[in-house]
C-alpha positions in Angstrom: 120.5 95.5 81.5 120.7 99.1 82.1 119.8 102.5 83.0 119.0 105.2 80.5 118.4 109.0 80.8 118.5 111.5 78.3 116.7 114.9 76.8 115.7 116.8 74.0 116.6 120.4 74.8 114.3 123.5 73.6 116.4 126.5 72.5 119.0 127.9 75.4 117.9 124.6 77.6 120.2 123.0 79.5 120.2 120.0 81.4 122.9 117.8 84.0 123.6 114.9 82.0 126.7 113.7 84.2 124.9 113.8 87.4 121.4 112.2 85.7 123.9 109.1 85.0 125.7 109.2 88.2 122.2 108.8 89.9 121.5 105.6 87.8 124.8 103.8 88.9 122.7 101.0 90.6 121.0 100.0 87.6 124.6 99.7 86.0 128.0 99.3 87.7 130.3 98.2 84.9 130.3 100.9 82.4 128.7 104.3 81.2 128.4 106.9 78.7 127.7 110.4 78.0 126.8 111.7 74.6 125.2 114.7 73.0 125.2 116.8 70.0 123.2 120.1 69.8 119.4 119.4 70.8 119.9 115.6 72.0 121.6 114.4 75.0 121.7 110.7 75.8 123.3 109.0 79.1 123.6 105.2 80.1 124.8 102.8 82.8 125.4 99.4 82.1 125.5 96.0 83.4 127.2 94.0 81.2 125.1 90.7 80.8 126.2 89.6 76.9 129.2 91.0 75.5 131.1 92.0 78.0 133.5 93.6 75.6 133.6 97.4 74.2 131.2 96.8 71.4 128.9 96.6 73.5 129.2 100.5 74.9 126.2 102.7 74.7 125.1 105.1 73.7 126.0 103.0 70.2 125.7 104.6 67.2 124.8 103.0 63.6 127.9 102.3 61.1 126.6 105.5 59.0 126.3 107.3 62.2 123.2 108.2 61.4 121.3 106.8 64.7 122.4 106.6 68.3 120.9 104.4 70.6 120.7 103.8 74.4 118.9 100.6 75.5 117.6 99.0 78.7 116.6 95.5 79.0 117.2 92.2 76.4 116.2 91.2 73.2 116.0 87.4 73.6 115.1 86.6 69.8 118.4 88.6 69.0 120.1 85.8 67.8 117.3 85.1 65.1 117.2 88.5 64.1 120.9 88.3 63.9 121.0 85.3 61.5 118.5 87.3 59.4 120.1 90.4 58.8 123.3 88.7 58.2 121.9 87.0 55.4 121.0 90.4 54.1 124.3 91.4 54.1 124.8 93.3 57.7 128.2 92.7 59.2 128.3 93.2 63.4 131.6 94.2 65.6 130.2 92.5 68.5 127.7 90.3 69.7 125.4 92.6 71.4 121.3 92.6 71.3 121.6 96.0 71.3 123.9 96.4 68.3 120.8 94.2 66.4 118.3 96.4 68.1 119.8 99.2 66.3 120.6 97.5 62.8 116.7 95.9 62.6 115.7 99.8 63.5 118.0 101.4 61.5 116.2 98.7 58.6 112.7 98.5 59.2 111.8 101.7 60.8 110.2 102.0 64.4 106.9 100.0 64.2 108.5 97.1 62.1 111.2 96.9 64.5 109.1 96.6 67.2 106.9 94.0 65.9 109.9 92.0 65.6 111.3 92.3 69.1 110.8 89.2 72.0 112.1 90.8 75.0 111.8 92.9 77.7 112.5 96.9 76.5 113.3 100.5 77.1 114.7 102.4 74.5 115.4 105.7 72.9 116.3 106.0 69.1 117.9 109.5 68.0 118.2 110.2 64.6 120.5 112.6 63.6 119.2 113.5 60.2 115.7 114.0 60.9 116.0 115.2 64.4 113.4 112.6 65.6 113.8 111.0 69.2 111.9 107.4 68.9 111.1 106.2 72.4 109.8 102.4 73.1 108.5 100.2 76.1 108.1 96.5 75.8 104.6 95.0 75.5 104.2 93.7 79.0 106.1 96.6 80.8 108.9 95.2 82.4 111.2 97.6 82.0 110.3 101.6 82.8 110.6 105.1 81.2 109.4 107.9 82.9 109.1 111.4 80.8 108.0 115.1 81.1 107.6 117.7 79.2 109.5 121.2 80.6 109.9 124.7 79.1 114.1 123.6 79.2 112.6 120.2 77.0 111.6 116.6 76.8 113.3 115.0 79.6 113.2 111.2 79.7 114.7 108.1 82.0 114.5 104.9 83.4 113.4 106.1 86.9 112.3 109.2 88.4 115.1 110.4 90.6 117.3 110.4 87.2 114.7 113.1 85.6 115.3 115.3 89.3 119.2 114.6 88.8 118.8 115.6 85.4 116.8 118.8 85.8 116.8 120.0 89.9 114.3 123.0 89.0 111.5 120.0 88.0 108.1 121.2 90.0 107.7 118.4 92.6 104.2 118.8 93.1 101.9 115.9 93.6 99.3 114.4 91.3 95.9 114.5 93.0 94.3 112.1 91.1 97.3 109.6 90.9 97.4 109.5 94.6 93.6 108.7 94.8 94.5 105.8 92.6 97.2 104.9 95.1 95.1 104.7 98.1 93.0 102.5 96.0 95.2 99.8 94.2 98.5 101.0 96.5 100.3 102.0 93.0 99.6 105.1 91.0 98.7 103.7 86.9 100.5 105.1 83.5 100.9 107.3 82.5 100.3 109.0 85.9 103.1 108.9 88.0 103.2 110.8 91.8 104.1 114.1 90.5 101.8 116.2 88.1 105.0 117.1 85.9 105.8 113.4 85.1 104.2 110.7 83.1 104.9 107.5 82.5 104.9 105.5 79.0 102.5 102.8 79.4 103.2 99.4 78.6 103.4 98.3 74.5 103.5 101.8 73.5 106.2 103.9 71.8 106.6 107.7 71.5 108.1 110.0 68.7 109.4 113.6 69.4 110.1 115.8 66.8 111.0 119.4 66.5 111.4 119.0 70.3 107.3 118.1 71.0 105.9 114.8 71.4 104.8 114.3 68.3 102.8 111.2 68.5 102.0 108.2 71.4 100.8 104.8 69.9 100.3 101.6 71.4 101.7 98.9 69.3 100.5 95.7 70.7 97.2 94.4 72.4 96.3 90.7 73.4 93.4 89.6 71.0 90.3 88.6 72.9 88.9 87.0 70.3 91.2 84.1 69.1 90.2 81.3 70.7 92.3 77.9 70.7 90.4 74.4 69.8 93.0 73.1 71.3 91.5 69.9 73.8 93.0 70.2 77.2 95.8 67.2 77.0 96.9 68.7 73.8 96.8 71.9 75.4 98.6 71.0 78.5 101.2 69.2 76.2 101.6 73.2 73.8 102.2 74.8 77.2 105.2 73.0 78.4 106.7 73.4 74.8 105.7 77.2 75.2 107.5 77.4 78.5 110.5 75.6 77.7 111.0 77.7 75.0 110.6 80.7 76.8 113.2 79.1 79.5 115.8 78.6 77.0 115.8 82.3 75.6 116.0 83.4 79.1 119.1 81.5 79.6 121.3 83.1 77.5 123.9 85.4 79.4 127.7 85.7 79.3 127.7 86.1 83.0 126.3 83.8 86.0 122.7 82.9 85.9 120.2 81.7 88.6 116.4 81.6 89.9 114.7 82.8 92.7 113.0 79.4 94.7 109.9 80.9 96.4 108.7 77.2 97.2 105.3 78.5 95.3 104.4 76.6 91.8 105.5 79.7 89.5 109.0 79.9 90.4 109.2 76.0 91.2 108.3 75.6 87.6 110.7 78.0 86.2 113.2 76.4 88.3 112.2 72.9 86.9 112.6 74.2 83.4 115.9 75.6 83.5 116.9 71.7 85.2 115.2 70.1 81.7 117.1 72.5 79.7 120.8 71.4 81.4 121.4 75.0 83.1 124.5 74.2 84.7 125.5 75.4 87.5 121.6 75.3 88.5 121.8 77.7 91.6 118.5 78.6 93.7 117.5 81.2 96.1 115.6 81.6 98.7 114.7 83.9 101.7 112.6 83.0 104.6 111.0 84.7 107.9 110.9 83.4 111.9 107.1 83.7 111.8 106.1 80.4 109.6 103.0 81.7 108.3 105.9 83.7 105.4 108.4 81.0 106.0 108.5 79.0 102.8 112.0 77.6 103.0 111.0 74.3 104.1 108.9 73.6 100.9 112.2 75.7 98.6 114.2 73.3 99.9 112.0 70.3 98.9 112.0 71.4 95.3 115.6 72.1 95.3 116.2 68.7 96.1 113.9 67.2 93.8 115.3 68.9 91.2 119.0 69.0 92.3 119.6 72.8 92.4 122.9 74.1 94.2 120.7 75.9 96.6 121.0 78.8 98.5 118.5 80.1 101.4 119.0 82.8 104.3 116.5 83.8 107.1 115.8 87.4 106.7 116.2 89.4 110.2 114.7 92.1 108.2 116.0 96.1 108.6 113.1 97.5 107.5 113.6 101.1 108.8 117.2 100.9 107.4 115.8 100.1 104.0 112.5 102.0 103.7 114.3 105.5 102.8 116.6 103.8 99.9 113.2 102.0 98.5 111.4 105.1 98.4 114.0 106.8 96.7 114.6 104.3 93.6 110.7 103.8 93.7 110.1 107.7 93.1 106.8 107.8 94.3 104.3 105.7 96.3 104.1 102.3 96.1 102.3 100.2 98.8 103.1 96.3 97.8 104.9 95.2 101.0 106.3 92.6 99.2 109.0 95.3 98.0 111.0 94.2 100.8 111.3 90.5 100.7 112.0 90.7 96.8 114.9 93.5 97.9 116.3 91.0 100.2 116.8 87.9 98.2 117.7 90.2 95.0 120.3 91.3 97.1 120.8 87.7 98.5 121.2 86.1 94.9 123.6 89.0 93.7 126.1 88.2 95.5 126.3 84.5 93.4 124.6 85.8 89.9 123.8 88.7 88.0 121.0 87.3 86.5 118.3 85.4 88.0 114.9 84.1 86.5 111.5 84.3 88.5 108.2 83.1 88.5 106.2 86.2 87.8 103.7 86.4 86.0 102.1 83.4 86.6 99.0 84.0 89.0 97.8 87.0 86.1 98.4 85.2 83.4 96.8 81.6 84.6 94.2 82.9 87.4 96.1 82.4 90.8 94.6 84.7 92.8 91.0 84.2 95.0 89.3 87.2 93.1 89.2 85.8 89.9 86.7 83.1 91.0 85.0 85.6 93.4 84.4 87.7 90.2 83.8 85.4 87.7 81.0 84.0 90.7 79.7 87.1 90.6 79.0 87.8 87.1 77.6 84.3 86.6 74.8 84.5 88.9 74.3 88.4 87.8 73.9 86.9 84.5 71.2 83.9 85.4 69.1 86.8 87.8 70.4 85.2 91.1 72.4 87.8 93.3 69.0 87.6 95.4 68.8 84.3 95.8 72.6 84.1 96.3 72.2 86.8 98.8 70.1 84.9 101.1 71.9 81.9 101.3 74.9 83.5 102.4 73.2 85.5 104.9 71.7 82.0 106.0 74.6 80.2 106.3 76.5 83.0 108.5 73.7 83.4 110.6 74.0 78.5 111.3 78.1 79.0 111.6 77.2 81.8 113.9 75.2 79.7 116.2 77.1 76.0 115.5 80.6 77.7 115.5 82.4 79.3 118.1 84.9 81.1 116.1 82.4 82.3 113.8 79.9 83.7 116.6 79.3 87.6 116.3 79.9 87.2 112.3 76.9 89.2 110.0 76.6 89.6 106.8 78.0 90.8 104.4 80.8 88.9 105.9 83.8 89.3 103.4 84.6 91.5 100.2 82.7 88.6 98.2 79.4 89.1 99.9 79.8 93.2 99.6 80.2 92.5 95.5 76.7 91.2 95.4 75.7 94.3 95.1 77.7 96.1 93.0 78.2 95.9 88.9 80.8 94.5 86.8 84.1 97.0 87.2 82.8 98.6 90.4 83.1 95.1 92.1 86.1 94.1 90.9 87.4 97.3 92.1 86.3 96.5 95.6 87.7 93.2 95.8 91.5 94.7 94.8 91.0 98.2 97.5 93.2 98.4 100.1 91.1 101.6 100.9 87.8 100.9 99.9 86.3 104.3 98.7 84.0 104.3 101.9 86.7 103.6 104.2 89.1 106.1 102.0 86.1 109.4 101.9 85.9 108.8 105.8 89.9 109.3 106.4 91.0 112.1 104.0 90.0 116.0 104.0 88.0 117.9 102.4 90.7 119.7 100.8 92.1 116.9 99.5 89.0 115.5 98.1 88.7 118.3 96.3 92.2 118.2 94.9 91.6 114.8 93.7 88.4 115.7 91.9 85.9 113.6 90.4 87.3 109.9 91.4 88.3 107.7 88.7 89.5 104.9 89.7 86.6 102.7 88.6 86.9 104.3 85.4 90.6 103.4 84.6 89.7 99.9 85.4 87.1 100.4 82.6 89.4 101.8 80.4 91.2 98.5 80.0 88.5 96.3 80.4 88.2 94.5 77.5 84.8 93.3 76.3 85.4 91.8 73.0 85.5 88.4 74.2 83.1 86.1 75.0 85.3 84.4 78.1 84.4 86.3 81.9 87.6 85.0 83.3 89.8 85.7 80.2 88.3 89.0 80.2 89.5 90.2 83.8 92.6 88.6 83.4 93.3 90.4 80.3 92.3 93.4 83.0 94.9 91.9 85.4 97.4 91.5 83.3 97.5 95.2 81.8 97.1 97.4 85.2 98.3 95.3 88.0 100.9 93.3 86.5 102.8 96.2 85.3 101.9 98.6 87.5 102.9 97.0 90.8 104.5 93.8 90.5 106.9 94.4 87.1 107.5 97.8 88.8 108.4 96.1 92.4 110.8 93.6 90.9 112.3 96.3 88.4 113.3 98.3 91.4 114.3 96.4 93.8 116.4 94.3 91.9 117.7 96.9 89.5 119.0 98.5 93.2 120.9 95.4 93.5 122.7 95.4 90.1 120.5 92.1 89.8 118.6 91.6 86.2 115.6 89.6 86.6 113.8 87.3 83.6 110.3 85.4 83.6 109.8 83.3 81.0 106.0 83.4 82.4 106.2 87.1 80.4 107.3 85.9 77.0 104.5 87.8 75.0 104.2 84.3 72.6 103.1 82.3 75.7 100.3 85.3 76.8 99.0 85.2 73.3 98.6 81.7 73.8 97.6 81.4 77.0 95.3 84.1 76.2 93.3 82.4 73.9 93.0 78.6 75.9 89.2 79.0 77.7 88.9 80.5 80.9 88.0 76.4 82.5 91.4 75.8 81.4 93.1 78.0 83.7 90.2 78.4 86.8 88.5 74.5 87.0 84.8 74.7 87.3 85.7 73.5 90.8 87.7 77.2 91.8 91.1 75.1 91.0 93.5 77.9 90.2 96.1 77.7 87.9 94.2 74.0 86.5 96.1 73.9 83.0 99.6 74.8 84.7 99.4 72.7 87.4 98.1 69.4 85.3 100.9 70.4 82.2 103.4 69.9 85.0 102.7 68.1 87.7 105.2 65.2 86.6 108.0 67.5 86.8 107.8 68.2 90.5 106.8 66.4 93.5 103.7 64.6 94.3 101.1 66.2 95.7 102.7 69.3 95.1 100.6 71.4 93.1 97.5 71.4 95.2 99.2 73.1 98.7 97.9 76.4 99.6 99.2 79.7 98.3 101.1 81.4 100.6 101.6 84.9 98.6 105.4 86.3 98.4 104.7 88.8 101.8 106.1 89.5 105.6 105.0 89.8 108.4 103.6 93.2 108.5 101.5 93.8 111.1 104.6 92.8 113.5 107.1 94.5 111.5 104.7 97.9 112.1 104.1 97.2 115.6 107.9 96.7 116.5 110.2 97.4 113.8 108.6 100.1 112.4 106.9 101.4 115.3 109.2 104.6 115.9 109.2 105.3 112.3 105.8 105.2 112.5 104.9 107.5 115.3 108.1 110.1 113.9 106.1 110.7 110.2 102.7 109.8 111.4 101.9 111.0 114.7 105.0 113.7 115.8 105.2 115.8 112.4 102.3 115.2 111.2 103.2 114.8 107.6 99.7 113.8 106.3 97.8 116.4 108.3 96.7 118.5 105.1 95.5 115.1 103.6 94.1 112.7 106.2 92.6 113.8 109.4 95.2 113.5 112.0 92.5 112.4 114.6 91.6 109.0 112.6 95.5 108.6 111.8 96.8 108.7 115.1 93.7 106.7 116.4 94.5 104.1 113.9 98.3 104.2 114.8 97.6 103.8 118.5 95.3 101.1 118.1 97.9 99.2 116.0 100.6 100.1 118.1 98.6 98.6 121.2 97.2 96.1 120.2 93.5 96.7 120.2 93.3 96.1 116.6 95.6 95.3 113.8 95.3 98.1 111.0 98.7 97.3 108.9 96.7 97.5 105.9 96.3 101.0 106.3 99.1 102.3 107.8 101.5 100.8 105.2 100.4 102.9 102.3 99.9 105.9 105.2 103.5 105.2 106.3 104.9 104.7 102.5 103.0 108.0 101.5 104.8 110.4 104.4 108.2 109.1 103.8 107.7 109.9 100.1 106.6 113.3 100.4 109.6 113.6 103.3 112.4 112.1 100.6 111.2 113.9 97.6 110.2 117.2 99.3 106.8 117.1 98.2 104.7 119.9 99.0 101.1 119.6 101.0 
């Protein structure tokens, strides 16, 4: 696991390759390089996770010296790959995935090569002959590479801040559009990024410059809708586990120590039950809980760590949120809103002083339907389908109107009572849209300027969730997680763990992301995964329910979150009013009169707003850190 930075200079260019690395030394504390030759200039930090030795030093070039790689991530089929290009007759110094990364490249070309990696990927290819930069991103898009395109050249790396190290004189201005899509979904999609001078390479796409342009952008790899398993469910259930445990055991490899994050949900539980079937040894667990017990899972951690006889680990966060907000925003390089950046921090940081690797559960709600929306959607379309929204409709509004009367916690309620009852009378994409806003675009119209609508433009947020919409199958559910897993998977959550681990000099594995198990998972029917009955998660919870306690697999989701509206009332509460209220850092965006009423209101008590004010409060500190201008 690394960092990587690099360019491809136009004539008289000129870029700071030392301090572009010395910026990246989170993401890799054990070693680094610096190497360039005329046009190309590649950097790297590294944290030694197999072969610790010098053949593993980057930027590697190939035994003809024709290539020169830098790399970020692993290649967990590696040792396949190996077995086959020895028996072609390549000879290897080390042991290295990226030393086979470079020989199956060097072999087989760019789009070959990539149809043979399993892993989790960034990487740039120079080669020295043909003056070609080849630049790749894993299917799933765990690992990042941000780019842009500047009259002193192609500037590329493995987070933001390297490409300002790298360059200083890079406009910092902000992408209108991208931060509509952030108010929306709380992360700005590829291959926007905050700033109008960046991009980002989406996931399962790969990018070739030559003659110092970007010569072509291709995306190599796209689930296929429309293979569908005749698999029953017992057989099924039975393919998954040998899926999983397969995934499992490629994640295990590492020549330094190894462990799991123990959440207490079912994802992680499962990954954690894995790695016992599969003899990890030591088998160490971590876990992170909060006073308040409505985010306090350590109770049910522990439970699994004894049932599965982990050497476990837990520690009650007393959180520092104002000491690590600035250093978040930082590595993030622009706005991201999923509060859940800050408990994954913490036990990244908790578990990396034990491991340097540590396996997760994520993944797993996207891929096999764990979250409330996908039955409020596929609800939805069904009765838009059959022609009865109406009919729909007025039951709902019936039944508020008896809790209302029989009910005194329900008294007062109308309907539409919930973003389920809104949906009924929206379409397809627009819905689903509504159901993920943390701004709805009423709510979001009421609160920001005029100017700043206008900067924004025409909005297209629906229309991006269009865009990767895929409509090929016949499956509602499968559809929208198809949707899930290519714009909110990557986008927030890969992005989240990326960072916030990567800040620890932590590398993070799912075997939930193994692009083998989505292609099968992907093509099991939607029932499978969502019951009939609104049982989430049905096929993973009935493949192994043996393997973990009784009764387990049917307690409530919890969600991996803190206690927010505290933290913002108390905590944060100075922090708040100081970019907020006092300098007035969104003034030219949002009008200050609804932002300070919503901030006093919170800050009162009269109402609890932390789902606005956390994207509010996340937006000011960015444009305070990065000096971005409004």
């Amino acid at each position: 696991m690394c960092g990587i930075v690099g360019a491809i200079l136009a004539a008289g260019g000129k870029v700071d390759l030392e301090r572009a690395v010395a910026s990246l030394h989170h993401r890799g504390p054990d070693d680094n390089g610096l190497w360039q030759e005329g046009q190309a200039a590649l950097g790297f930090v590294r944290l030694s996770i197999i072969d610790l030795s010098a053949y593993g030093h980057q930027p590697m070039h190939s035994p003809d010296g024709r290539y020169v790689i830098i790399f970020n991530g692993e290649i967990y089929n590696f040792r396949e790959l190996r077995q086959e290009l020895e028996a072609a007759g390549e000879r290897f110094h080390g042991h290295s995935d990226t030393e086979i990364l470079l020989r199956v490249f060097m072999r087989e070309g760019l789009e070959k090569c990539l149809a043979k990696l399993r892993g989790m990927f960034a990487f740039a290819v120079w080669d020295r002959q043909e003056r070609t930069l080849s630049i790749a991103r894993d299917r799933l898009g765990v690992k990042p590479l941000v780019y842009a395109e500047t009259s002193r050249g192609i500037l590329f790396a493995s987070e933001i801040q390297a490409l300002f190290a790298l360059d200083p004189e890079l406009p910092r201005n902000p992408d209108f559009q991208a931060l509509d899509h952030f108010l929306t979904f709380q992360y700005i999609p590829a291959p926007m990024s905050g700033f109008a001078a960046i991009r980002k390479l989406p996931p399962a796409h790969a990018m070739v410059i030559k003659d110092g342009r970007i010569a072509r952008i291709f995306k190599y790899w796209d689930l296929d809708l429309t293979r569908r398993s005749t698999l029953s469910f017992g057989d099924a259930c039975d393919a998954l586990r040998t899926h999983f445990l397969e995934a499992t055991k490629l994640r295990l490899v590492s020549d330094v120590p190894l462990g799991a994050f123990l959440s207490g949900g079912i994802d992680s539980s499962i990954t954690v039950a894995a790695m016992a079937r599969l003899g990890a040894s030591p088998l160490k667990t971590f876990s992170i809980g909060f006073e308040d017990e409505r985010f306090n899972e350590l109770p049910q951690a522990k439970e699994i760590a004894r049932h599965l006889g982990s050497d476990h680990n837990e520690m009650m966060v007393k959180a520092d949120a104002v000491g690590i907000m600035p250093s978040m925003i930082d590595h993030l390089g622009e706005p991201l809103a999923d509060n859940s950046v800050m408990p994954t921090f913490y036990v990244s940081q908790f578990a990396r002083s034990q491991v340097t690797v540590a396996l997760t559960g994520d993944g797993g709600d996207e891929v096999f339907a764990g979250y409330r929306r996908f039955y409020q959607i596929r609800r939805a379309e069904w009765l838009a389908r059959r022609g009865l929204t109406p009919l729909w409709r007025g039951l709902r509004r019936s039944t508020i109107a008896i809790e209302g009367r029989l009910r005194a916690s329900r008294r007062g309620r109308r309907f539409p009572a919930s973003r389920a009852d809104e949906i009924l009378g929206m379409q397809g994409r627009e819905a689903y849209k509504h159901l993920l806003a943390f701004f709805p675009d009423a709510d979001k119209d009421r609160m920001i300027t005029p100017e700043l609508r206008e900067a924004m433009g025409v909005a297209s947020t629906t229309a991006y969730l269009e865009d990767h919409f895929d409509s090929s199958g016949e499956d509602v559910l499968n559809r929208y997680l198809k949707l899930d897993m290519t714009t909110y998977l990557p986008e927030d959550i890969l992005f989240k763990v990326d960072v916030t681990s990567m800040a620890n000099s932590l590398e993070c594995r799912s075997p939930f992301l193994d692009h083998k198990l989505i292609e099968f998972a992907a093509g099991l029917p939607g029932h499978y995964k969502l019951s009939p009955a609104g049982r989430h998660k049905h096929i993973l919870k009935e493949a192994f329910k043996d393997w973990l306690p009784r009764d387990f697999m049917d307690r409530p989701k919890k969600g991996f979150s803190v206690p927010l509206s505290r933290w913002l009332k108390d905590d944060l509460s100075g922090m708040l009013r100081d970019v907020l209220v006092d300098k007035r850092v969104l003034a030219p965006w949002f009008r200050q009169d609804l932002v300070e009423r919503t901030v006093n209101e919170h800050l009162s008590g009269a109402a609890s707003h932390s789902s606005r004010l956390w994207p509010l409060l996340v937006l000011a500190l960015w444009v305070e850190r990065f000096r971005v201008p409004v």
